[in-house]
N, C-alpha and C positions, 0 to 999 in steps of 0.2 A: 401377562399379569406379573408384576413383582413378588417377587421372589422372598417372602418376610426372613426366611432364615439366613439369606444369601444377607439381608440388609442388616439383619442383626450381627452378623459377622462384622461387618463391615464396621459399622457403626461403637460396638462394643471399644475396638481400642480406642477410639477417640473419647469416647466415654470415660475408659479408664486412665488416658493421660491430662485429662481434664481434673479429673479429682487429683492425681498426683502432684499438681500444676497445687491446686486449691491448697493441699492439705502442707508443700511445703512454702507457700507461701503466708500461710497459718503459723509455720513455726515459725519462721521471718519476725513475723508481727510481734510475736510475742518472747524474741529474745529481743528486741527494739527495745525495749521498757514501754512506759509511761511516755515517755518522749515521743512516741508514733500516735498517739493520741491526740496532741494539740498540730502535730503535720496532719494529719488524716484531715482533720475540722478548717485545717486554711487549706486543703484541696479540697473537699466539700464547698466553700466560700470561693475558691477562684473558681471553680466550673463549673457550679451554679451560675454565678453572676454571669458567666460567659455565655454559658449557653443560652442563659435568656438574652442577652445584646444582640446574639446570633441571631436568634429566633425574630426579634425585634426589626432587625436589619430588614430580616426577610420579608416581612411585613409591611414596609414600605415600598419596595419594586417600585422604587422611583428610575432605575436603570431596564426595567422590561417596558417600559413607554417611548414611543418613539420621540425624537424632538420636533419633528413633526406635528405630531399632533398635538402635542401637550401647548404649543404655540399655536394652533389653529382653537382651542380649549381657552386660549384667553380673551380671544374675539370672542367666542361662541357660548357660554357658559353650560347652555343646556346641554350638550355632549359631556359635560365633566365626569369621570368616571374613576371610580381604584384610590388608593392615597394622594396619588397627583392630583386627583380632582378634585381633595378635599382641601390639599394646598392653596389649590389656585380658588378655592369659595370664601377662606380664610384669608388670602390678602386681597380679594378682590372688590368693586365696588368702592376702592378709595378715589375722590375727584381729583385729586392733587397728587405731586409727589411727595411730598411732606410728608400726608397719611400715612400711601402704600410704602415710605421707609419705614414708618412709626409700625407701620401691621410686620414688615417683616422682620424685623429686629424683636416684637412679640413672638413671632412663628419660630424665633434661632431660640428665642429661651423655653419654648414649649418644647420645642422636638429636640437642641440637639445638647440644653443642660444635661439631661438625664443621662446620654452617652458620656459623658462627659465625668459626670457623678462615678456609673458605675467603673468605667477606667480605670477612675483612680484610684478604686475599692480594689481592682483587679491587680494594679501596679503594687499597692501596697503588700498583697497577698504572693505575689509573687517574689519579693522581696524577702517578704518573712520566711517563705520556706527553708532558703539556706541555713537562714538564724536559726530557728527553731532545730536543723538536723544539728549544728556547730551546736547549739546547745546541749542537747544530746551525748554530743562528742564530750564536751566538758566535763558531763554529767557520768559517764561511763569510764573516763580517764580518771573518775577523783574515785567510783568503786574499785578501778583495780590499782589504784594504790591504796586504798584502805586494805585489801587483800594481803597485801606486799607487807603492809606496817604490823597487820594485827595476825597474820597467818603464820603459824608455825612449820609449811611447809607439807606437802603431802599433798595426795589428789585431790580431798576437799580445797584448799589451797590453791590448786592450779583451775581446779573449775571455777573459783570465785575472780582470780584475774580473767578466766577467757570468758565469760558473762560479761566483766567490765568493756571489753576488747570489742566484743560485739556489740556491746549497747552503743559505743563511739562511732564503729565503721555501719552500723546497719544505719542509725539514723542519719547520718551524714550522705550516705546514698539515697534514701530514700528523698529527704529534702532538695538533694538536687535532680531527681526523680520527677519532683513536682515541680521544680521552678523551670528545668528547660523545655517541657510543652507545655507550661503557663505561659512562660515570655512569649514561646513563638505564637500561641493561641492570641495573645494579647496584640501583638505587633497587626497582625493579621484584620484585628477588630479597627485596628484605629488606623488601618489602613480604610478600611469602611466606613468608617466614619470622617475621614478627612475626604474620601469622595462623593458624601451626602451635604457637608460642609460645603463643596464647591458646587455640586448641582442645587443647591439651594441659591447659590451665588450668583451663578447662572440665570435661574430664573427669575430673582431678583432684577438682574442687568434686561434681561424680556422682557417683564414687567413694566419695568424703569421708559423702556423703549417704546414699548406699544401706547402708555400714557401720552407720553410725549407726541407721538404722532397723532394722538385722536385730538388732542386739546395743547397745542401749540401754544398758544398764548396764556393759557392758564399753569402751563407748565415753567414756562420764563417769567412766570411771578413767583 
């Protein structure tokens, strides 16, 4: 039987450098200024959006189907099964190729505008973070020179320049804080999304294929 006090040993420091983690990164925040406020809100905005594209992504497992079968699914319909299946109900039933281009070229702006969409929401957020810390910086450099200009010297004085000091270097880290596992989070996405781009390409060229062979002659019209 475990041991409750042996656990609570154990567990107790972890506990307590958890809070010390918290509490001085509490003070962090709030020698930042104001300026950690509108950073916070475009990390809030990139990793939402991201993690829903993620989530998104995953939802499709158009890569856990075999090609196999997903081409034996265009012959057959009644097996259709998963996202793939709904793919191939959505361009299918066209007599021509004409149609089934006209359905697939609907299917690219159903499914992969919206990737598309949120990206660029993701790109721009990513972008901003720098800004927004370099703001900061600006904003912190123009307090400690009011210090400088208006201070008669003395330790109220000196704490009014290192408040400035810090409001420049905390948000500037923090901004790039957010932008370098925003980029790579984002690179990573539209690496995903340029491989459902091509498997949708793919299937399109399938599709294209198996038309042609059922109806030869209707297809060279």
């Amino acid at each position: 039987m475990l041991d409750l006090a042996q656990l609570r040993a154990e567990v107790q420091p972890i506990l307590e450098k958890g809070v010390d983690v918290w509490n001085e990164a509490k003070e962090i925040w709030i020698a930042g200024g104001w300026g950690m406020i509108a950073i916070a809100a475009d990390a809030l905005v990139l990793f939402a959006i991201g993690v829903h594209v993620w989530l998104r992504f995953r939802e499709k497992r158009f890569l856990s189907v075999p090609e196999k079968k997903w081409r034996r699914w265009i012959e057959h319909p009644g097996e259709r099964r998963g996202p793939v299946g709904k793919l191939l109900d959505f361009v299918g039933g066209n007599p021509t190729l004409e149609s089934t281009s006209a359905s697939f070229q609907g299917l690219r702006s159903i499914e992969v505008a919206p990737f598309e969409r949120d990206l660029r929401v993701m790109k721009i957020c990513v972008g901003l973070a720098p800004l927004l810390g370099l703001f900061g910086t600006v904003t912190g450099m123009l307090e400690t020179f009011a210090a400088l200009a208006s201070g008669s010297g003395g330790e109220q004085t000196m704490g009014m320049i290192a408040s400035g000091i810090s409001v420049a270097l905390i948000t500037t880290e923090t901004g790039l804080v957010i932008a370098l596992p925003g980029l790579f989070f984002h690179y990573q996405l539209m690496r995903k999304q340029e491989r459902y781009k091509a498997f949708l390409a793919h299937l399109e060229s399938v599709c294209m294929q198996s038309l042609y062979r059922r109806s030869p002659a209707q297809a060279a019209v």
